[in-house]
N, C-alpha and C positions, 0 to 999 in steps of 0.2 A: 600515404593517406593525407599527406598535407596538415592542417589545420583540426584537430581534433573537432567533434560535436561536443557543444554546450548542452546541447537543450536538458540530458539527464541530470545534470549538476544543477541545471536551471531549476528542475520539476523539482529535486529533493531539499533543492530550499526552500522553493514555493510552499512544499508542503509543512516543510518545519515551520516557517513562518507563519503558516495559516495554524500550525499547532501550536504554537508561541502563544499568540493571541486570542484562540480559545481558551486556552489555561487560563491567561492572564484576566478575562475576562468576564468566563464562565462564575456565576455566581448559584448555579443549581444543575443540576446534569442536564446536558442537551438530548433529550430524545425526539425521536421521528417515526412514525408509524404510517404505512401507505399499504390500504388493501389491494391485495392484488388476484386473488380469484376465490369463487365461492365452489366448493365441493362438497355438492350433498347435502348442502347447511352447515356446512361447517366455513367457515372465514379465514383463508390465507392471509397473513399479512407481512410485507416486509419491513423490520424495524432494524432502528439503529441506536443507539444509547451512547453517549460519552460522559461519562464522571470524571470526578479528577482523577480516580487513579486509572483509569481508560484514558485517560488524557497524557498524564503520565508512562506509561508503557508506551500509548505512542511518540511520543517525547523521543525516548530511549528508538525508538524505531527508526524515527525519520534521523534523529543525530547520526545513528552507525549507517544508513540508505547514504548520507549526503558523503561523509567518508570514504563509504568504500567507491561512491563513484569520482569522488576529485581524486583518491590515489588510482582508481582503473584509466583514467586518461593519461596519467604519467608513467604507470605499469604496462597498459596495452598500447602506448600510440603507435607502434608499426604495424599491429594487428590488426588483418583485415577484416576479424571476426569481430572488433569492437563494438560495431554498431548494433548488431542481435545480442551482444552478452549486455550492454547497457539497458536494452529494452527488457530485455529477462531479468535485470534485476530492477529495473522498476516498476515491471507487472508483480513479481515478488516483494515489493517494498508495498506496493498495495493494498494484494490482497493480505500482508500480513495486517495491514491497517484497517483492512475490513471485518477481518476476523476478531481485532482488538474492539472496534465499534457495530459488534453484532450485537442485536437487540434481538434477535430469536436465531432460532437454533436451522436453521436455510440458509440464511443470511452466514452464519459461522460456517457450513458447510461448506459452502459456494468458495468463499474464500480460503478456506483449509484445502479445499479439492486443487483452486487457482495455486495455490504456495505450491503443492506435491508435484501437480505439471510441472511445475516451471525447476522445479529438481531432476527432473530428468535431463540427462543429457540430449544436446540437440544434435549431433553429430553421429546416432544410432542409425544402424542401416535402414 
């Protein structure tokens, strides 16, 4: 395999860092709200919320996300399966981070449904 891939190690610092700096700067919860379709009069909308302790929990997320992928490059580098197990655990470092900053209950869905995929084994017939 040569030279392992950075870019997963790259992404879960990126992301710590980008959650460093919200912590450190947030001074009232960040929320987002964006409608997204009308049913009958009723108003979809997809939100997102971060408080500090939603900031927190991801904190704890992206620390153990960045982890376990600097030891999976010293753990897998013969493995020619490295490169989908690193992608499936940073669509699961995601969508747990999704679920962490769900501001409505689709939004927590979407990314609970995204975590459970990505538990399944990929090597099923």
């Amino acid at each position: 395999m040569g030279r392992p891939p950075r870019s997963a190690i790259a992404g879960a610092g990126a992301s710590l860092a980008v959650t460093v700096a919200l912590l450190l700067s947030a001074q009232k919860p960040l929320d987002f709200q964006e409608p997204w379709v009308n049913l009958g009069g009723i108003d979809v909308t997809l939100s997102f919320s971060a408080g500090v302790a939603a900031l927190y929990v991801a904190l704890a997320v992206c620390v153990v996300a960045l982890f376990v992928q600097v030891y999976s490059v010293a753990y897998l580098h013969d493995d020619s399966r490295y490169a989908p197990y690193a992608a499936q655990v940073s669509l699961f470092t995601g969508a747990m981070l999704l679920v962490v900053t769900s501001g409505d209950l689709i939004v927590l869905l979407v990314g609970w449904e995204v975590m459970g995929a990505c538990l399944l084994p990929a090597d099923r017939p």
